[in-house]
N, C-alpha and C positions, 0 to 999 in steps of 0.2 A: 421565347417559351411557347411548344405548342398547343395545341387546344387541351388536349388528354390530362398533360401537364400542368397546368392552367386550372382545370376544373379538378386535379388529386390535390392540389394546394388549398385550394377556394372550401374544399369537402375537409380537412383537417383544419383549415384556419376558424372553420364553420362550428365546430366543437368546442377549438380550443380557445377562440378569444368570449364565447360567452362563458365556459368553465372560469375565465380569470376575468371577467368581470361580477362576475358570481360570489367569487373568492375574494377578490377586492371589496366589494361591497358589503358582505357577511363581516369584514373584519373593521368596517370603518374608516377605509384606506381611498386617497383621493382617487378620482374616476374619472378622464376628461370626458363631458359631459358626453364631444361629437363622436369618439370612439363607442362609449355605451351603445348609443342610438344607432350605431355602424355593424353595431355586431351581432342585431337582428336581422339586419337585411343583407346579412353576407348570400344566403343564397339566391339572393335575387339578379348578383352580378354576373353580368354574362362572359366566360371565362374568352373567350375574342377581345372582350373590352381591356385593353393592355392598363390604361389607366386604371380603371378599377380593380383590376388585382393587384396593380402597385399600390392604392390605397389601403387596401385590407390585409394586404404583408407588411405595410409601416405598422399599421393598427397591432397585429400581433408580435411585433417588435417591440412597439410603443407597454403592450400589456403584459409581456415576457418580463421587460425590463421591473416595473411595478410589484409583480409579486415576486421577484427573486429574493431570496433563496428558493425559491418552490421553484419547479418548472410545468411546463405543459405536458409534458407525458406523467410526470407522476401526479398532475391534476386528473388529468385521463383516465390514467389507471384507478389510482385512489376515490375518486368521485368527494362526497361528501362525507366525511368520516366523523362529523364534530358528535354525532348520535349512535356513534357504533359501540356497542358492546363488546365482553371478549368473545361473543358465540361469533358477531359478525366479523370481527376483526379475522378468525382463524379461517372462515368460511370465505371470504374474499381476498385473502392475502396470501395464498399456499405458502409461502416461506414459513409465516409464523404461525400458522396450523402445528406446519413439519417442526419447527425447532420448539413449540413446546410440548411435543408430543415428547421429541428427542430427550429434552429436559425431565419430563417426568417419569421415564422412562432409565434415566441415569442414578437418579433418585432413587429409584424404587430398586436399582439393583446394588446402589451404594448401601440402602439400609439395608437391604437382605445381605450383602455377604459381612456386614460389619457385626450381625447377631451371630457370626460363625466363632466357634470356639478356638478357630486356628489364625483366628487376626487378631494380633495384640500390638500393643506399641513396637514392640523389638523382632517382631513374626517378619516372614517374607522376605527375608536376605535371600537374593537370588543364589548367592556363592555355599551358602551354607544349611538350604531346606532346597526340598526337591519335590514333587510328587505332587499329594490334592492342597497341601500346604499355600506351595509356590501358586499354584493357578489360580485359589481363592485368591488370597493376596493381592496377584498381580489384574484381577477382575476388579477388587475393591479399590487399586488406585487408578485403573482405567476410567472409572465407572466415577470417582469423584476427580478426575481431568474432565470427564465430559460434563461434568456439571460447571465446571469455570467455563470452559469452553461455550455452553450452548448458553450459560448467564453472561457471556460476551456478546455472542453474535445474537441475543434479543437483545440486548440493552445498545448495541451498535443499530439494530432497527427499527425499533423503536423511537430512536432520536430522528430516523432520516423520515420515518414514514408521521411522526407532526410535524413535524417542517417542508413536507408535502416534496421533498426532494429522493423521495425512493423511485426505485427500478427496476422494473421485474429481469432486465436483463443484465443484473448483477448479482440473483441469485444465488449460483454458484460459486461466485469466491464466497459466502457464508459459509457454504459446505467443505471449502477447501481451508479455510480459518478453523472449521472445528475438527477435521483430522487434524491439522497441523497442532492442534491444540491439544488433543490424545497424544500426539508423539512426543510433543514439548515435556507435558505434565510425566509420562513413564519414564523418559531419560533425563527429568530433573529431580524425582523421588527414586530413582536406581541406577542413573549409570553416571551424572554428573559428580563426583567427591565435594561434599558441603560439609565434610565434618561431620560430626554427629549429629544424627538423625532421630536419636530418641528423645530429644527434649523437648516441652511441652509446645514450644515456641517454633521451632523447626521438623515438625515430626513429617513423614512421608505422604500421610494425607493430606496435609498442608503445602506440601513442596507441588502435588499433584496436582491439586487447586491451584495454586500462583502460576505451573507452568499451563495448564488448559485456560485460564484467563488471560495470558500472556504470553503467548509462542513468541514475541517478538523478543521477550528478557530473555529466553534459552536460546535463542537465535546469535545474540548479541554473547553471551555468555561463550556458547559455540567458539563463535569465529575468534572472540579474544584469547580462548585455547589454542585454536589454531597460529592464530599471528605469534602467539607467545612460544610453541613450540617451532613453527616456522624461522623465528630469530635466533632461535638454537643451535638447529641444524641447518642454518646456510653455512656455507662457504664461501668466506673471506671472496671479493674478488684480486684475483692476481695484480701486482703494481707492475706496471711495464715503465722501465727506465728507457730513455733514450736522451742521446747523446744532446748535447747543447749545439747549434750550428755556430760556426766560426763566423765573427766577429767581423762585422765591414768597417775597415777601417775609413776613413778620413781622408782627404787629399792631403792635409798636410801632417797625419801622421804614419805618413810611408817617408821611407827610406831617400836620401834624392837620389836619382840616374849617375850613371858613372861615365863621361864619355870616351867612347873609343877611337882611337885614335886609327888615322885614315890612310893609305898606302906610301901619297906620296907628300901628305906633308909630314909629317915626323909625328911625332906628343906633343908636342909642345903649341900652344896654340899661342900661350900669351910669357914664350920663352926666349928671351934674348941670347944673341952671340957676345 
């Protein structure tokens, strides 16, 4: 390892093993005493001294292992969260600034188009309304898809960021879970067949909800269409006949030799005069 290398290890081991001694200790959680008292004096060690940075990479091994499920970059990143409000939470964590912006934001256009006179329980058949009908409509179950949708992907992190296992570069699948959750919730309130759709229990707002909180049910829904109609229309594979091979027979179920008789003795081998 050389020196450069050495001392970029020594400089994040330097953070992160007192971060998790930190976290160990706030929680109650055993500490071997010699790593604590090691993880102040990380930057004393001279990144040449090969031992000592084997010592202080066991150390962050040793303190990794201790608080898992957390790790050291979301100690990192998250810092100290046990006193954080929602102002700090949304202020330090941009995901969940964005997604309950996004949230209130779904809300507020879910109540607005539902005070409209053209959304009713049996409104918005795409086959049969056309015009400002159809577009209110198809806003009002967009608009409660993204509220499953964005009430998933806070309630997905929310779990990871108290268990101190969040990431800021996993970001983006959030964002890619709550489209896929718009498109889930639109094509399981209007283009999936569930039957009837005006009853209290099954109505379109509610199909749009289940699929924005669940792209994975309309995912799944999907493909067993597909495999179902795929069983349909395959084509038989063709039976290829072929012949049997002929039979080896046995030495002793052949036929016996016939002998041929020789020029100048006669037939007769065992023929008397």
């Amino acid at each position: 390892m050389s020196d450069a290398t050495a001392a970029r290890a020594l400089e994040v081991a330097s953070m992160d093993n007192w971060l998790m001694v930190t976290y160990l200790l706030a929680r109650g959680r055993h500490v071997p005493v010699a790593v604590a008292l090691r993880a102040d004096e990380i930057r004393s060690v001279d990144p040449a001294d090969a031992e000592g940075v084997r010592r202080v990479l066991a150390d962050h091994w040793l303190l990794a292992q201790a608080v898992a499920p957390a790790t050291p970059l979301s100690l990192r990143y998250l810092g100290d969260t046990d006193d954080r409000g929602l102002t700090e939470w949304g202020r330090d964590v941009p995901l969940v600034r964005r997604l309950m912006i996004t949230a209130v934001a779904c809300i507020a256009v879910f109540a607005a188009t539902a005070t409209s006179s053209v959304v009713t329980k049996g409104s918005g058949d795409i086959f049969t309304s056309s015009g400002l009908e159809t577009a209110v409509n198809e806003v009002f179950l967009l608009s409660g898809a993204g509220i499953g949708a964005s009430f998933a992907a806070l309630f997905k992190a929310n779990l990871h960021i108290t268990a101190f296992t969040y990431e800021p570069r996993y970001a983006p699948t959030y964002w890619a879970r709550f489209l896929l959750g718009l498109i889930a919730g639109l094509v399981l309130a209007e283009i999936i067949p569930l039957g009837d759709t005006s009853s209290d229990s099954l109505s379109k707002p509610v199909l749009a909800l289940l699929g924005g909180f669940s792209a994975e049910l309309v995912y799944g829904v999907l493909t067993r269409i597909i495999s179902t109609l795929g069983s349909l229309t395959r084509q038989p594979e063709p039976i290829v006949i072929t012949a049997a091979p002929a039979p080896d027979l046995a030495p002793a179920d052949r036929a016996p030799a016939v002998p041929v008789a020789s020029g100048d003795g006669g037939a007769t081998a065992g023929r008397s005069d």
